[in-house]
N, C-alpha and C positions, 0 to 999 in steps of 0.2 A: 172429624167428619171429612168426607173427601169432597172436593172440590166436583161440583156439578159441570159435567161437557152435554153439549149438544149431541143427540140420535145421530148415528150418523147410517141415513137411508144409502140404497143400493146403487144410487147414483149419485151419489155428492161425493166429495173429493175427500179422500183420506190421509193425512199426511202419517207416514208410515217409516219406522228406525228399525232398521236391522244391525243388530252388533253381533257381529263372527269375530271366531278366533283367528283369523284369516280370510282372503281372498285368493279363494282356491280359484285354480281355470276353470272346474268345469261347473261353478256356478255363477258364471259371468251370463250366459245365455240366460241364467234364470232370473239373475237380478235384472238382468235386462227386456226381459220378456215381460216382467211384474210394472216395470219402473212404465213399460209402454200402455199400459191399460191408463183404457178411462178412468178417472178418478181415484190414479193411485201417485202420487208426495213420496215419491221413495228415497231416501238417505239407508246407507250405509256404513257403517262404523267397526275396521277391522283392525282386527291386532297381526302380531307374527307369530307362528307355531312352528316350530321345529321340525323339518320332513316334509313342510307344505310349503311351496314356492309362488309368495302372494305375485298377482301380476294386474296392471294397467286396468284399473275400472273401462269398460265400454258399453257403453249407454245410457248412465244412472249417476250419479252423486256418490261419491263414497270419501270418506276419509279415515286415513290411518289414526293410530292410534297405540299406544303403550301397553305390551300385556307383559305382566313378571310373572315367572313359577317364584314358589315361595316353598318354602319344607317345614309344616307344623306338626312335632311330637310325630317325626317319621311320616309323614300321607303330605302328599305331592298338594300342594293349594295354587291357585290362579287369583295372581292380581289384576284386575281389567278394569281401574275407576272410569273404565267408556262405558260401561255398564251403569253406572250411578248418572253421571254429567247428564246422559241422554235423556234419561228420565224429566224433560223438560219441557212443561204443557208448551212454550213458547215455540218449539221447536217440531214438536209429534204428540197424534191423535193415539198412536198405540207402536208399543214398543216390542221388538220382537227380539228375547235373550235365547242365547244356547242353555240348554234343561242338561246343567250338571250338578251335582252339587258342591261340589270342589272350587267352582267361585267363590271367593271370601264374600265377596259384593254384591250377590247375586239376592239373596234375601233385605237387605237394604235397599236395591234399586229397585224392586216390585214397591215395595213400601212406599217408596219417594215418590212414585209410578204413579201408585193409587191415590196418595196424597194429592198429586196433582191432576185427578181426573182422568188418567191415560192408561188406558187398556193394555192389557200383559198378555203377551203367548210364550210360553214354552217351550220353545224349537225340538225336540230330540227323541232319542230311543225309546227313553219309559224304561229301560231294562238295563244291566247290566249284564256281561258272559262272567264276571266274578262277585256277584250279590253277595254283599255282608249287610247283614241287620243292620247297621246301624248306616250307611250308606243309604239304603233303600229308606229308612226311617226320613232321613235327610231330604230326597228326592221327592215323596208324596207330603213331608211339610211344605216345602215350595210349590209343588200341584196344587195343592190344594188353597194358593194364596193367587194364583195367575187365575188369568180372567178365562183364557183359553189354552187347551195341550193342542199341539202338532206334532202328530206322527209321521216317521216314513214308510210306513206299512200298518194295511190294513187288520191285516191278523193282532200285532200288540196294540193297537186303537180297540179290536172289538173287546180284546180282555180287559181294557179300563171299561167299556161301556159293559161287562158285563158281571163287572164290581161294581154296577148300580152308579156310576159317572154318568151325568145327565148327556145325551147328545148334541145340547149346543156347544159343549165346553170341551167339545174332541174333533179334530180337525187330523185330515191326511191327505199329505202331499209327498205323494211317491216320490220314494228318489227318480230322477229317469237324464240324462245327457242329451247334450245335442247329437244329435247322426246325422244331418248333414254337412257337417266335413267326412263323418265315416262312409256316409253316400257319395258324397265326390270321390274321394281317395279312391273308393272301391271299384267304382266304375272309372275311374281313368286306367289303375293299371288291368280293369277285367279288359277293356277293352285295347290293351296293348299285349296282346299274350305272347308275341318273341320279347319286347322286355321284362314280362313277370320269367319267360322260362331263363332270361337269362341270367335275372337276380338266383333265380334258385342254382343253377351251374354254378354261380360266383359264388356262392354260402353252400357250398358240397351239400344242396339239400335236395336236387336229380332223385329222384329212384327211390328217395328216403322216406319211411314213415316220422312224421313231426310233431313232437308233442311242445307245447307254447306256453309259457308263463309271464303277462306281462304285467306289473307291479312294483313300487316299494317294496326292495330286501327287506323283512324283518324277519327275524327269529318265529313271531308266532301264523308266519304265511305257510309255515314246514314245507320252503322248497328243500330242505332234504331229504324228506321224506319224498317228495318226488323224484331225487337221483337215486336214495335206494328200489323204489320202485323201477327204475330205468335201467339198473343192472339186472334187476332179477326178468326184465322184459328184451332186454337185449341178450343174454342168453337162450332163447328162444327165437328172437329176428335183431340179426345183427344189422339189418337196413334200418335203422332206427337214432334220431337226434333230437337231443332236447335242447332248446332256445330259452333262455333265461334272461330276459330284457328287465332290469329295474336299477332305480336309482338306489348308494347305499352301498360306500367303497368295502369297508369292515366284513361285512356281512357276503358282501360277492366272494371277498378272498378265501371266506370260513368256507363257501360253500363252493369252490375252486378245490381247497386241499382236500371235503370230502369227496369230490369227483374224484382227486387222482388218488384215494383211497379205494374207493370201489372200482377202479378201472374204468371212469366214463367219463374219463376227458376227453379223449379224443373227439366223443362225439356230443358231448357238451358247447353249445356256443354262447357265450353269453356276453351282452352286449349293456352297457350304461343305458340308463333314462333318457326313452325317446319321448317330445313331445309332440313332434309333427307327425298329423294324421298320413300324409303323404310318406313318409318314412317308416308310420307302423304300417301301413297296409299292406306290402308285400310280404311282409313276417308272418299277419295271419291271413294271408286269402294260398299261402304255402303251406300251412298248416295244417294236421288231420282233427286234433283234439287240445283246446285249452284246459290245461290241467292247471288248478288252484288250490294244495290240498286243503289248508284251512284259514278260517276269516275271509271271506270272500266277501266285496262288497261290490262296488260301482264297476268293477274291473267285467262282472260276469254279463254287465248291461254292451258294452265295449264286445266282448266275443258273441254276446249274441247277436249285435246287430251286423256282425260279418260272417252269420250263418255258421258260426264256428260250436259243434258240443262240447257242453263244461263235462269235465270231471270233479267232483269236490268230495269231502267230507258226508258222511250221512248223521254226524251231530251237528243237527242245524244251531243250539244252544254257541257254537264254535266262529258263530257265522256272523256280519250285520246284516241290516236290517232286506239289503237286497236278495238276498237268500230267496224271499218269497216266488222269486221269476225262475227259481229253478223247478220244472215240471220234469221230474223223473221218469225215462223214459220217453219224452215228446222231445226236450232240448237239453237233455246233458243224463246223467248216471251220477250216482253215488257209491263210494267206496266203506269199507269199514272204517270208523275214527282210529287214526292212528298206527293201521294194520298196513305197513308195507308189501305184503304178499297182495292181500287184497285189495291193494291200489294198484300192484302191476297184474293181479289177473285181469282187473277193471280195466285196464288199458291195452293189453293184451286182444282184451274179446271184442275191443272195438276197432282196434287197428287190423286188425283179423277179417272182419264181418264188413265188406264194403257196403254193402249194401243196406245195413243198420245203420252205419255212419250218415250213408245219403242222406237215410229219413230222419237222423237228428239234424241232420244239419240244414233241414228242411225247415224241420220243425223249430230247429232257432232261430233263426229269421222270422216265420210267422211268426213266432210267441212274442216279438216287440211290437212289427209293424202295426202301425194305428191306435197301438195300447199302450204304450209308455213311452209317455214326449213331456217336451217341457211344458208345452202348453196347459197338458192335463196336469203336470206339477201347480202351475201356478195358479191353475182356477182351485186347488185345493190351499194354496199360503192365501190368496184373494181373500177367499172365502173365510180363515180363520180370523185374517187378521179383521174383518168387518166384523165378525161375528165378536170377538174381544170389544173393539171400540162402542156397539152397540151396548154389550155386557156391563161396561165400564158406564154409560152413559145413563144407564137406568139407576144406578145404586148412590143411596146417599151418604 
């Protein structure tokens, strides 16, 4: 029998665990944003993940903590006993885990969880882009044991609610970033245009049409598939350079020797992981089109809120969860999956057509302003995680 906790109404005080695989940057606004509301107890509980560069909690309570990869019979498993420890009525009203299933600990800490009265959310996609039976099997055994899901998007939330998933037990909190540093950056160098023109003189990018990729190297982003795109676009208009900003030494050199494969090094630039907004901002306010071809996720919130059009993929299944903010045709285009030709006609017809450009770039701008903030993230985690502790507090 589980241990009985007190209601907890829309105004009393919530003592609230969040355990990440990390302390990423750009969810420091958020924890911090959460940790500022009335009546929210926020602790933090992070591991290190490989690729992800944990940094300096500001505003909140966080503590580190020990994550192992582990290899069971081949499949990748996650050790995170922060996951179990947490689980501690002394400590939290409701517990907030990442929704994988690949934590070994992950169905013991709900348990321990409920044992001791304290509410369970779910954190995650709900979905996999490589679904195997018995994965998915794995991921709705865990649902169906949490008190509440949180989504990042509203489209996979209505698909559980409409597998008959009651609506108090589904919760969505947009991904969305801070923009204002992306608002400062952008208005200091708008408002400096001999220094924006002379960055561009200094990076031979004068005269040039700019296609912009900023992100983590990996293998499955296929920026090569944007240099093959670039050659068959630069035979066409040779006033054309592509900028290649991400962290990810291995992967920059693969994609160096297919530049001087296709002949587009020259007008190849590509540059290590920036993290200062003042530092990106002249890369994309120089820029005509942020090209991502696939898995595009928090990167395309980043170019839209510097009015900048995506180009991406039109298999959205290729994609995370931010995908949703792309409105085809208002703030970016879609290419064929996979189809080089049809990523440089894509690119082609936009670097072409000034005046389409404008009106995406119009439209990327509107498509965030007042609609995707942290704010609105946090009244959606608020919201779940009271809706959990309530959940938890009713049941014997």
């Amino acid at each position: 029998m589980n241990r009985k906790s007190e209601a907890i109404s829309p105004g009393s005080t919530v003592r609230a665990t969040i355990v990440q695989p990390a302390l990423a940057k750009y969810r420091i606004p958020v924890f911090r944003e959460l940790a500022s509301r009335a009546g929210i107890d926020l602790h933090v509980v992070y591991g290190e993940t490989p690729g992800l560069n944990n940094v300096d909690p500001d505003g909140f309570r966080a503590t580190p903590a020990k994550l192992r990869v582990r290899w069971l019979m081949g499949s990748k498993a996650l050790y995170f006993p922060a996951q179990f420890w947490s689980a501690n009525r002394r400590e939290c009203d409701v517990l907030v885990l990442t929704w994988t299933p690949r934590y070994v600990l992950l169905l013991p800490s709900i348990l321990r969880a409920h044992w001791g009265g304290i509410g369970v959310v779910l954190w995650g996609h709900g979905l996999s882009k490589s679904d195997r039976p018995f994965w998915r099997w794995c991921r709705d055994l865990l649902a169906r044991r949490a008190d509440c899901l949180l989504f990042y998007d509203q489209d996979t939330a209505q698909g559980y609610l409409d597998e008959g998933w009651p609506a108090s037990r589904i919760g969505v909190a947009a991904n969305a970033i801070d923009h204002t540093a992306i608002d400062a950056a952008r208005e200091h160098w708008l408002s400096s245009p001999d220094r924006l023109a002379e960055f561009r003189r200094s990076h031979g990018l004068e005269g040039q049409r700019v296609l912009l990729f900023v992100s983590r190297l990996l293998p499955e982003n296929r920026v090569d598939l944007l240099l093959e795109a670039a050659a068959r676009v630069a035979e066409r208009d040779p006033a054309l350079r592509v900028v290649i900003i991400g962290a990810g030494d291995a992967q920059r050199e693969a994609l160096r020797r297919r530049a001087r494969e296709l002949g587009v090094e020259r007008m190849t630039i590509f540059q290590d992981g920036l993290y200062n907004e003042e530092e990106l901002a002249p890369w994309f306010l120089c820029a005509d089109v942020f090209c991502y071809p696939e898995n595009i996720g928090l990167s395309i919130l980043h170019a839209l809120w510097y009015g900048l059009p995506v180009v991406t993929s039109d298999r959205r299944e290729c994609h995370n969860p931010e995908i949703a903010y792309l409105d085809e045709g208002v703030n970016g285009v879609c290419y064929r999956h996979g189809d080089a030709e049809s990523l440089a006609d894509t690119l082609a017809g936009l670097i072409d057509d000034r005046d389409r450009l404008a009106a995406l770039s119009d439209g990327a701008r509107r498509s965030v302003e007042g609609r995707v903030t942290v704010e609105k993230m946090v009244d959606g985690l608020e919201q779940t995680i009271r809706q959990a502790g309530n959940r938890r507090s009713k049941s014997k």
